[in-house]
N, C-alpha and C positions, 0 to 999 in steps of 0.2 A: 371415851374421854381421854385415855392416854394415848391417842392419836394427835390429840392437839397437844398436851406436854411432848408428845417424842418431837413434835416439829419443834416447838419452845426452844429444847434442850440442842437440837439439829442445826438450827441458827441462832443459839445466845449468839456467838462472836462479831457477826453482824449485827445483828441487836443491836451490840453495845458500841460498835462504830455509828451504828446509825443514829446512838444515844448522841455519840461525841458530836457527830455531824451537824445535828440541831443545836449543841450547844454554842460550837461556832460560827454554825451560821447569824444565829442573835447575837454574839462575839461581834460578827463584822460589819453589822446594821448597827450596830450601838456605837461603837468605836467612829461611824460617821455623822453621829447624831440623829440617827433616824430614831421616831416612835415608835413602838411597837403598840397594834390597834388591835380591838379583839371586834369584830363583829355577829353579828348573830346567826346560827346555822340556821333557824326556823322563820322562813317569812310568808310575810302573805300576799306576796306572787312572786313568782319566779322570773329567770330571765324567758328572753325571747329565743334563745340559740335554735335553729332549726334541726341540728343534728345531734341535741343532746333532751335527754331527759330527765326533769328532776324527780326526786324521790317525795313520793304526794302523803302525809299524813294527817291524822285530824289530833287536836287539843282540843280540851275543854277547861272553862273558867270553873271558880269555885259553885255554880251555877248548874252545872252539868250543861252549860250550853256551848253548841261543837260549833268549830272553825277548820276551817278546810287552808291547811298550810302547806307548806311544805321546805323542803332542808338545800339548803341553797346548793348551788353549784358551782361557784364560785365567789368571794367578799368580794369582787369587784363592784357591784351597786353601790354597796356599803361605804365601799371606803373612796368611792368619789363623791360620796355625798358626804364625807367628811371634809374633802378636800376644797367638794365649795364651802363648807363654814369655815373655811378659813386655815383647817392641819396643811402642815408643810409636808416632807419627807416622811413617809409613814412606810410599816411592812406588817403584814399578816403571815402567821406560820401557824395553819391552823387544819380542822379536817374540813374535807369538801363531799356532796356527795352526786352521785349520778346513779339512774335505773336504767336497766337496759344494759347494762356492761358485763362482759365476760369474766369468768372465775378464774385469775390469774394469767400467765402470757405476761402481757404489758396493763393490765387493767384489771381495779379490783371496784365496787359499788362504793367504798368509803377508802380514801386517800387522803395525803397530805399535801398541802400546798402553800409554796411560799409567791405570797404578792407584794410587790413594792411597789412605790412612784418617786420620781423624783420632780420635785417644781422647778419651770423655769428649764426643763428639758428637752432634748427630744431623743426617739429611740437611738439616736449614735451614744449617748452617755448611756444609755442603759446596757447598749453592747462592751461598753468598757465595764458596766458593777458586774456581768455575768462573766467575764474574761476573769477580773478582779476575785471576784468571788469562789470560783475554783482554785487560782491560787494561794490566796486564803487557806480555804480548805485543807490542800497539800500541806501549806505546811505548818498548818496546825496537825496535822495527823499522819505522819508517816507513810503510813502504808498503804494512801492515797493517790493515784497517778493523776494529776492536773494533765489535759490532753491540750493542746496548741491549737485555736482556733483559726480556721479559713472564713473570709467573710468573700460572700459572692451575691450579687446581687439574681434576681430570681429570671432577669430576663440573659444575663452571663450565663445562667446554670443552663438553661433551656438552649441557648446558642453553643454551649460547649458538648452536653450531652447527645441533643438530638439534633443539632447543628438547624434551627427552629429560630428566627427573630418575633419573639412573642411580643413585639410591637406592633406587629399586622392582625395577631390574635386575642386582642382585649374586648372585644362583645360576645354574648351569647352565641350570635349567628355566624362570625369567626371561628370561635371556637369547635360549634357543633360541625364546620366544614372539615375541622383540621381534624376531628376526632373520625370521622367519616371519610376522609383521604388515609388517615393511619389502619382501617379497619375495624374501627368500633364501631359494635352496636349501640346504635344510640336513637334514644326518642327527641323529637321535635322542643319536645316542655322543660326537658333536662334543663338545672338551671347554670350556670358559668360556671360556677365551685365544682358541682357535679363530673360537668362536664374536663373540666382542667386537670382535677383527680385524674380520672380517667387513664391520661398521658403521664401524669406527676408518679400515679403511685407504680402505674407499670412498664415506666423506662426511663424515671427520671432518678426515686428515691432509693432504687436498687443502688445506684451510681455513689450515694454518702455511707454507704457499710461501716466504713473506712475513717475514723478520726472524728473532729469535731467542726462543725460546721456552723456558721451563721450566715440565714439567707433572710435578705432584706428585700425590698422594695417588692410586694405581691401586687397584681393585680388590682386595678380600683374597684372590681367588681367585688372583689374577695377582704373589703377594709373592714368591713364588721366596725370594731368602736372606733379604729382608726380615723388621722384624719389624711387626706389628699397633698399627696407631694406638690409641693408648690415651681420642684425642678424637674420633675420626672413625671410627662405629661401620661394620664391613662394610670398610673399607680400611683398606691398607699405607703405611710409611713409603718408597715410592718415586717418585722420578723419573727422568725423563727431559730430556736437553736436542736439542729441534732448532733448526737453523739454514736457514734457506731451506727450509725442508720436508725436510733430511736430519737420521736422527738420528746422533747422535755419542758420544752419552755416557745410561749406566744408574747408578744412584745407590740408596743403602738408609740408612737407621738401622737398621744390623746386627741378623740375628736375634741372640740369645744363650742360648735354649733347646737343648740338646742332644735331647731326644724331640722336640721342634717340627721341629726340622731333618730328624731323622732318619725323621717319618713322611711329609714332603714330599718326601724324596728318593726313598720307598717308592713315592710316588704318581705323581714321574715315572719312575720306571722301568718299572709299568702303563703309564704314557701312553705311554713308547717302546714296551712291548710291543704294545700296538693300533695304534701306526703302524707295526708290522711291523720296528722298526731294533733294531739290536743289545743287549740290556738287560747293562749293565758291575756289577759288583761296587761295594758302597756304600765310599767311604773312611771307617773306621771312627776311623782318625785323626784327618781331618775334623772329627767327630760329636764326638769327645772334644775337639776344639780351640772348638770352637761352644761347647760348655759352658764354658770358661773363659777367651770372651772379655771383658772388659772393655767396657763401654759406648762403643761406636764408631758410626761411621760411614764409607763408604767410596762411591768411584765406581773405572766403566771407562769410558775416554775412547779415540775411535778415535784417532789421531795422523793416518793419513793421510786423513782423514775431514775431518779441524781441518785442513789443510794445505789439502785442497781447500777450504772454503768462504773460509778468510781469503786465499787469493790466485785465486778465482775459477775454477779448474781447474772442468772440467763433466764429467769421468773419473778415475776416481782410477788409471789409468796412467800417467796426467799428472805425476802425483807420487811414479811412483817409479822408481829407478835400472833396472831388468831386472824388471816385471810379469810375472803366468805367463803372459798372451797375446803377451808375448816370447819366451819362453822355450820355450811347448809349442805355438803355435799355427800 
């Protein structure tokens, strides 16, 4: 047991940055009039993500009769199904959960997560709250270094890096050549994300170590809730932001097609079923909230992710009270 107080006492000081951090972060949502939403950890079905897994447990009613739920993994459901009844500018700053994740590094099974949206957006305003928002930060808190963000779109990074016009490499069968002329081994089924990884994690994100970075326009294969650049044919309205080479934060100009939604969420549940994981039931709710969102835009931001890069931590057990490799290891 005093394993877990020596950590306690090892990182109060961060602690209590981390304390202040949360406080100005709803400091700087409030001050623009955003609501602050609470949504529910425990639902009964999860997302679709094909590369994540949510944490599966059972409740019981005063009945002793069980339900098979589980602890979401991100409010994002939630709070677009707010946004079609009608909420405006809303943020969650709440825990999130995932199974299957490693015990410290950059990932713990229960984290914090800050979500917004903005109406009447698209991901270019959200690239200014996240700019905004760091500063913020700074200088609510001294001892904070706000880093100066680079915005590069994803087929720039790709042309500057590996000197690559990922114009010519927007389908599965593009891609699986170009991974196969670079020398990967690669299977036939592999799906585009799989495949782009591939190049992305081992010549491209070595390349962002260095500063902070926002990269915009991915792939239209890689849009997930995303909707379709209306200028930039073959890509989606999304980013990403990293800091030192960690990413922190995923960003959209919301889809707002309800059959769009509904046949991408068809296609990862194929994609779970050829990686053999569990295929869940679509939320149908969801699908009817997608159709009657309002023109938005929103981001997921990690919190202890933000913690570790602005005070330097090189583990994200570093920043937190009782990690699960406290806890279970």
């Amino acid at each position: 047991m005093s394993n877990q107080i020596d950590h306690i006492i090892k990182q109060k000081d961060v602690l209590v940055t981390r304390s202040r951090m949360l406080r100005s972060i709803r400091v700087f949502f409030w001050q623009q009039q955003f609501l602050e939403v609470e949504t529910p950890y425990i639902l009964n079905m999860p997302g679709q993500e094909p590369y994540l897994s949510p944490v599966e447990v059972t409740i019981h009613d005063d009945r002793k009769k069980k339900y098979q739920a589980f602890l979401h993994t991100s409010p994002e459901y939630t709070m677009k199904k707010l946004l079609a009844a009608g909420f405006e500018n809303i943020f969650s700053l709440g825990k999130t959960f995932r199974d299957y994740e490693s015990f410290g590094g950059t990932h713990n099974p229960e984290f914090t997560m800050l979500e917004w949206y903005r109406v009447g957006a698209d991901m270019f305003d959200i690239m200014y709250d996240v700019e905004s928002l760091f500063t913020f930060l700074q200088n609510q808190i001294s001892t904070l270094q706000s880093p100066i963000f680079i915005r590069v779109s994803m087929k720039e990074l790709w042309q500057k890096t590996i000197h690559v016009n990922l114009d010519n490499y927007l389908t599965q069968s593009t891609m699986f050549h170009l991974c196969t002329e670079r020398g990967y081994d690669v299977e036939n089924n592999e799906s585009y994300e799989d495949l782009f990884y591939r190049i992305f994690l081992n010549e491209i994100e070595l390349t962002l170590s260095d500063g902070a970075h926002i990269i915009y326009n991915y792939p239209a294969p890689m849009a997930a809730l995303a909707k379709l650049s209306e200028t930039n044919h073959g890509y989606a309205e999304r980013f990403e932001v990293y800091i030192d080479g960690m990413e922190i934060a995923n960003a959209f100009s919301e889809l707002t097609d309800a059959e769009e939604q509904l046949q991408r969420l068809k296609e990862e549940q194929a994609l779970r079923k050829r990686l053999d994981k569990t295929v869940y039931n679509i939320d149908m709710d969801f699908i009817d909230a997608v159709g009657k969102l309002p023109t938005c835009a929103g981001i997921a931001l990690g919190v202890d992710r933000l913690v570790q890069v602005l005070t330097g931590c090189k583990d994200i057990d570093d920043v937190l009270v009782l990690p699960s490799s406290k806890l279970f290891l």
